[in-house]
N, C-alpha and C positions, 0 to 999 in steps of 0.2 A: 907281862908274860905270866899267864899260869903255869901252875906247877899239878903233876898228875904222880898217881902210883899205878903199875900192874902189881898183879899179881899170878904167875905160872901155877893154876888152881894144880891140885892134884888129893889125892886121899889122903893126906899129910899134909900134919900140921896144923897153923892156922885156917879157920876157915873163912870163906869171902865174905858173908854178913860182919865177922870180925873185924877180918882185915878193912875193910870199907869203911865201917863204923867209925873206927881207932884211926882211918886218916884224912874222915869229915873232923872227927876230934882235934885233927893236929896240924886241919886247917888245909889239905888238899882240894883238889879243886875236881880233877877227876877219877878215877877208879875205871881200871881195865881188868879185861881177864883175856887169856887165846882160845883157842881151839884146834881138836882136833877127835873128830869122829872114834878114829881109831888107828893103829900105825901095821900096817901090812907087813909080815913076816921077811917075807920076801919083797927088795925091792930092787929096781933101780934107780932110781930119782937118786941124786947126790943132798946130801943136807948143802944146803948154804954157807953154812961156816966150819963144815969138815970137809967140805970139797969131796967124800964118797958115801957110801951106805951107814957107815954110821951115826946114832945119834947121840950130840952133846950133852945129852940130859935124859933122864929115865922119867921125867914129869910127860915127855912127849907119850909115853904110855898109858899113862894114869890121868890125862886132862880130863877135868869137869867139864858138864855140859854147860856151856858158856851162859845160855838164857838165863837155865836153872839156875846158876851162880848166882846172876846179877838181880834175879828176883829175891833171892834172900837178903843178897845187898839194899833191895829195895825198900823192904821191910823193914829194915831200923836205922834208915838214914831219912833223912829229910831234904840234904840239899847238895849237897856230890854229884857230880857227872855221872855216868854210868856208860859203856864203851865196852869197845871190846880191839886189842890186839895181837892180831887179827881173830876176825872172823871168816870162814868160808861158804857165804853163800851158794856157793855153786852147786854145795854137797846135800840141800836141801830142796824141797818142795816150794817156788816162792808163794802159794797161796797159804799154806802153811807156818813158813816162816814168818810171813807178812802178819799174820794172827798176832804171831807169838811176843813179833814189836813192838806190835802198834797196842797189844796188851798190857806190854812191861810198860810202853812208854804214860798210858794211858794211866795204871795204876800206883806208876814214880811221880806224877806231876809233871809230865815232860823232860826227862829228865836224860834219856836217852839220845844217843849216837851210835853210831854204827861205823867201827875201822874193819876193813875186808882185807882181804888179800886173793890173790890171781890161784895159789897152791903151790908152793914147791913139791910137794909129795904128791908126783903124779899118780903114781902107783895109787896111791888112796882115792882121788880122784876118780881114777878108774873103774874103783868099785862100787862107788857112785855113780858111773855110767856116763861120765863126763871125757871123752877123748883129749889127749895133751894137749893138740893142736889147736883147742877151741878153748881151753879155760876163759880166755878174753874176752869170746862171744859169749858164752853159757853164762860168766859174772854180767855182763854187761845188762842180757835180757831176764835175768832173774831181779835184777835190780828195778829197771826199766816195770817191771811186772809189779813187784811191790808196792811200787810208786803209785802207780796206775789204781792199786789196793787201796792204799792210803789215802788217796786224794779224790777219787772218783767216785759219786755214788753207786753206779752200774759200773761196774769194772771189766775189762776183757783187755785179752793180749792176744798176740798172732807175730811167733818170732818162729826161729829154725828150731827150737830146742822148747818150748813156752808156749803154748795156746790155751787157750779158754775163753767162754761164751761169757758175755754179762752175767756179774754175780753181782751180790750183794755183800757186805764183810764189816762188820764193826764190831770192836770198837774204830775209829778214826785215830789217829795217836795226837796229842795235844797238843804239838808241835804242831803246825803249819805242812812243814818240812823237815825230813831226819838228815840231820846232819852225815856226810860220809866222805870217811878218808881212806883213801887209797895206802897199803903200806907196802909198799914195794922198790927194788932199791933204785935209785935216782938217772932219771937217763931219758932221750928223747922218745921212744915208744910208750913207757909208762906214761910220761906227764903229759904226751897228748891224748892218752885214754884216760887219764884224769882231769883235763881240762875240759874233757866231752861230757865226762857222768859221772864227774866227784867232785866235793870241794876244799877237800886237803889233802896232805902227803903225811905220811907217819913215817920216818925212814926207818931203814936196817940196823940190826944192831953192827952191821961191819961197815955204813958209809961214810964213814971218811970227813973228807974237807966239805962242808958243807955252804962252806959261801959262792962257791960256783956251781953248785947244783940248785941252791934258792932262783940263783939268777938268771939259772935257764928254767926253772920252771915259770918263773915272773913273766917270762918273753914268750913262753907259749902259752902260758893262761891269758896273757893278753892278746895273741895274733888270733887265738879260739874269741875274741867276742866278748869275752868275759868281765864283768866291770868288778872292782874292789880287787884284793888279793887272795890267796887261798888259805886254807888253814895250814900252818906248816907244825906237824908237832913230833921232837926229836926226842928221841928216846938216847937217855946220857947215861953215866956209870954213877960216880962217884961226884959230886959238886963242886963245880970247878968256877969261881969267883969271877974268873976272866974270861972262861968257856962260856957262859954265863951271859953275861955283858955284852961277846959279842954278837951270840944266838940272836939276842934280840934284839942288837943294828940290826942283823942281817935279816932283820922278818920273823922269826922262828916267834910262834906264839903261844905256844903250850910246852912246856919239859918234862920227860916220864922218865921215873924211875924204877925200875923194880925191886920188890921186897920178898927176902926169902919164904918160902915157904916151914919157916921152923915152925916152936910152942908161938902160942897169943903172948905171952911174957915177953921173949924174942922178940919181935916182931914191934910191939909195943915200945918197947924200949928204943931197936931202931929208927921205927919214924918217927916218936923225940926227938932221938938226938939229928935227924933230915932235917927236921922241923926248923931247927933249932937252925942249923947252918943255913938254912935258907933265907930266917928271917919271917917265916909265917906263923899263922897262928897265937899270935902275939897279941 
């Protein structure tokens, strides 16, 4: 089972080249950052773990541009994951964003992944021009599109929301194939549009019992076709010995944790002493 950090970037504090750096140093395996374009004044969309308009955190105002993050991350690491939880493709251009991956991936040594999400803040969505109703279809063929980016020497796409004539677009990313996980919370609509166009689950930070959510995602990645398992990677609190243990009976492949956004001293100091309790980096 690997072990992963995010990091809730924001204009504060430690920065992600830092933070990334300091937990290739202490023996992590991947490094995240989220996103969020920008948070609409006015909203209705409920936060997820406030149940109304407001939000938990004032980072959700101040998030870095996720790319930009991880490109500085890229620069003074050598062998760390690189990821994003979440990312919002939908809120982007896919011939564009496509660029901007298959760039990073290109210039990390493959190094790159991609975790999405559908958007809780429709409202922001919105003004991206993305209707409530379709986030599913708008993620699905932006994705679909990149692909096509990635892989194909003449590229074209022709979806409801996504067209384009044969282009041309390199770099290619040196990966083969970008990995990409779904993070969204656990339940039979998600995991069958995960078992169609993703290859892992990243869950919530409020889901729960997770051994019967593994096992219906196993049951429908397998009735979709799908041979091997998916990536399952569970975002925890605090290191839990037994939580731990049994994560990974139950399949759970990757564990992320996140690290405040304090000083590099802070921060440093904590994924030590993570470090330390997980037995890595040793």
């Amino acid at each position: 089972m690997r072990y992963g950090i995010v990091l809730f970037t924001s204009d504060r504090g430690i920065t992600p080249a830092e933070a990334a750096a300091t937990a290739e140093g202490a023996g992590f395996d991947t490094f995240y950052v989220p996103e969020h374009t920008h948070i609409p004044v006015v909203r209705a969309a409920a936060h997820p773990q406030t149940g109304d308009a407001t939000l938990p955190d004032d980072r959700y105002l101040r998030t870095l541009d996720p790319w930009v993050a991880l490109a500085t991350a890229a620069a003074v690491t050598t062998r760390i994951g690189l990821s994003t939880a979440v990312a919002l493709p939908a809120e982007h251009h896919p011939i564009t964003l496509a660029k901007t991956i298959a760039s990073l991936d290109h210039l990390s040594g493959g190094r790159v992944s991609l975790g999405v999400g559908f958007g809780w803040n429709t409202d922001e969505l919105a003004h991206h021009g993305v209707p409530a109703g379709k986030r599913r279809t708008v993620l699905r063929e932006h994705l679909d599109a990149m692909r096509a980016i990635w892989t194909e020497e003449e590229a074209s796409f022709t979806g409801e929301f996504v067209n384009f004539g044969a282009s041309w677009s390199w770099p290619k990313p040196v990966q083969k194939k970008i990995p990409v996980a779904l993070g969204a919370a656990g339940g039979e609509k998600s995991f069958a549009w995960l078992a169609k166009h993703a290859d892992g689950w990243i869950t919530t930070p409020t889901e729960g019992e997770l051994a019967p959510k593994i096992e219906l995602l196993h049951r429908i990645w397998r009735e979709h076709g799908n041979e091997g398992t998916p990536e399952i990677i569970a975002l925890a609190g605090r290191p839990d010995p037994a939580q731990l243990a049994q994560w990974a009976e139950f399949g759970v492949t990757e564990v992320v944790f996140g690290m405040p956004d304090r000083s590099a001293e802070d921060v440093r100091g904590y994924l030590g002493r993570l470090a330390g309790k997980l037995g890595i980096g040793e």
